[in-house]
C-alpha positions as CSV (number, residue, x, y, z in Angstrom):
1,X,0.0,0.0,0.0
2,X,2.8,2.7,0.5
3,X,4.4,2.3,-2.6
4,X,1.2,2.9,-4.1
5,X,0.6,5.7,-2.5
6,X,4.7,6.8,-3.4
7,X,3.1,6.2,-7.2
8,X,0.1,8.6,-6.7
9,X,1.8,11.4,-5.1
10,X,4.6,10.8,-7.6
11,X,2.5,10.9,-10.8
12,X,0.4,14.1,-9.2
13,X,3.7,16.6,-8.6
14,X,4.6,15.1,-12.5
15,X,1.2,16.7,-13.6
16,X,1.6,19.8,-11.5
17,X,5.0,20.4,-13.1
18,X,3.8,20.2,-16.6
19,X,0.8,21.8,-15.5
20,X,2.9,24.9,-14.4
21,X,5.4,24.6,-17.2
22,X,2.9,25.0,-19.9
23,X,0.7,27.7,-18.3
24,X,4.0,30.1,-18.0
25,X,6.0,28.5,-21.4
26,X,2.9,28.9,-24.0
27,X,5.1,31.3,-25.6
28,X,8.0,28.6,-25.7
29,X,5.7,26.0,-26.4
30,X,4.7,27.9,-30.0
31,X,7.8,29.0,-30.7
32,X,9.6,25.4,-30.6
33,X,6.6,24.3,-32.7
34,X,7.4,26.8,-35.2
35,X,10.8,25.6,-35.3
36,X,10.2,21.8,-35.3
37,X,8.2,23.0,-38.2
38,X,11.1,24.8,-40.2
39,X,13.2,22.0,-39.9
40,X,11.3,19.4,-40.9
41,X,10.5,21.5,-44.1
42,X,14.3,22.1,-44.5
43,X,15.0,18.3,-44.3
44,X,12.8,17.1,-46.8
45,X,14.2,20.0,-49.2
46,X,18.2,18.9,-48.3
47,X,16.6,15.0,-48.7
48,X,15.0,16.0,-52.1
49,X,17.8,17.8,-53.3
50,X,20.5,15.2,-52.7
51,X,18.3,12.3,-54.2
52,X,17.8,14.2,-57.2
């Protein structure tokens, strides 16, 4: 019973920390997006380019 309850109280300050994180990092969050983006559109140029 105590290591379930070292489970709960470990899987509860995990969803408070993200919770946090991506109420103060929206900003962040969009940002990376937009650069995940970019790259993956520059890769599949460089790829395209190489094979042709």
């Amino acid at each position: 019973m105590r290591s379930l309850l070292y489970i709960v109280a470990v899987i509860l300050i995990i969803g408070w920390a993200v919770g946090v994180f991506a109420y103060s990092a929206t900003g962040l969050i969009h940002a990376l997006l937009v650069i995940a983006i970019i790259a993956f559109i520059l890769g599949l140029i460089n790829r395209s380019s190489v094979t042709v």
